[in-house]
C-alpha positions, 0 to 999 in steps of 0.5 A: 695440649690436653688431649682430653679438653676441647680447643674451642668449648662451646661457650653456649651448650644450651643453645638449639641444635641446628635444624636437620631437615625436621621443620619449615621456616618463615622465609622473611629475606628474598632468596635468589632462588626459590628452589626448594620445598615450601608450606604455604601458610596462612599465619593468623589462621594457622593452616597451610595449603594441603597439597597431598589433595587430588581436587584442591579447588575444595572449602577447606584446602588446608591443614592445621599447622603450629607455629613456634618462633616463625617455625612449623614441625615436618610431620607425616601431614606436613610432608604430604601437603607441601610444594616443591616451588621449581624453575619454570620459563621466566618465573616457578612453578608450584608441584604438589605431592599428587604430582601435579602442577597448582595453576591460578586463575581470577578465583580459582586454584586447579592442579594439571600436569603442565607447569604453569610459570609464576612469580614469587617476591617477597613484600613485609614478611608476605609472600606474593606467588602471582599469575598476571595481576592474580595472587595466591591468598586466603579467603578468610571468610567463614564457610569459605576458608580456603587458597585460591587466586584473586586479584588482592582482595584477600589475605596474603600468605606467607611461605615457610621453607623445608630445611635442609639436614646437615647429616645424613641419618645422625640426627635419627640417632640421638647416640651416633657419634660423628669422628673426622680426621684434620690437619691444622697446622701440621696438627691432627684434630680429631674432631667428635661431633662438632669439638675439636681434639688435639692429637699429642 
């Protein structure tokens, strides 16, 4: 074995690197658990619900987000308007980055400081957050142009996933290099960011 050659070269080294916790993906597969950290957008627009708002029941609660290839960005504006969707009773609750819980009612949206249980599903690529018979959407109407809760006679939003990094600090530093140390075989590998090496 050469030592200086990989066993398995990467046959495409164009490829995208993995996501490293850096943007937000469309959810388009109904998860078993909707734990995690969300932008909630509105796609034809192009917004997101902004969560860093202490009144969020204001025209306008959004912020302008661009989509690539059903993914969003993570920047300092993304980071504050997000939502940690998390398990609450029966169904999830919605926490903004103030702290406070998004609550629904027929033409509302407020933020308290108890959770309020919500169900999340998954219709055409549409994510369907509700309160009884009250969805999460988007008033499209100009001078309006905002989230709030109706009752399905408004636009359906889509919700787009923070992803998770898979190193810690690495992808930070574009020139860290990342060494394991396995056994295969009864065969040292040594791996150096992701190839693998035999040890002679």
């Amino acid at each position: 074995d050469n030592p200086d050659t990989p066993d398995d070269p990467d046959p495409n080294p164009d490829d995208p690197t993995p996501a490293t916790g850096n943007e937000y993906v469309k959810v388009t597969t109904q998860p078993s658990d909707w734990s995690g950290t969300y932008l909630i957008v509105y796609e034809t627009d192009s917004v997101a619900l902004n969560g860093a708002l202490s009144e969020i029941d204001v025209v306008s609660n959004t912020i302008a987000v661009t989509i690539t290839d059903n993914k969003i960005a993570a920047t300092e504006q993304t980071t504050a308007a997000q939502i940690q969707i998390e398990p609450s009773g029966t169904g999830y609750a919605l926490k903004t980055s103030t702290g406070k819980y998004i609550i629904g009612a027929s033409k509302k949206i407020s933020l308290q400081s108890e959770a309020q249980a919500q169900t999340i599903t998954l219709s055409e690529d549409n994510a369907i957050i509700a309160v009884g018979d009250q969805q999460l959407m988007f008033n499209a109407t100009t001078g309006q142009k905002r989230f709030r809760y109706y009752g399905g006679t408004q636009k359906k939003v889509q919700l787009y996933k923070r992803t998770e990094g898979l190193t810690t600090g690495i992808e930070d530093k574009p020139d860290a290099v990342k060494v394991e140390k396995i056994i295969e075989n009864n065969q040292v590998i040594i791996i150096v960011n992701g190839r693998k090496y035999n040890v002679l």
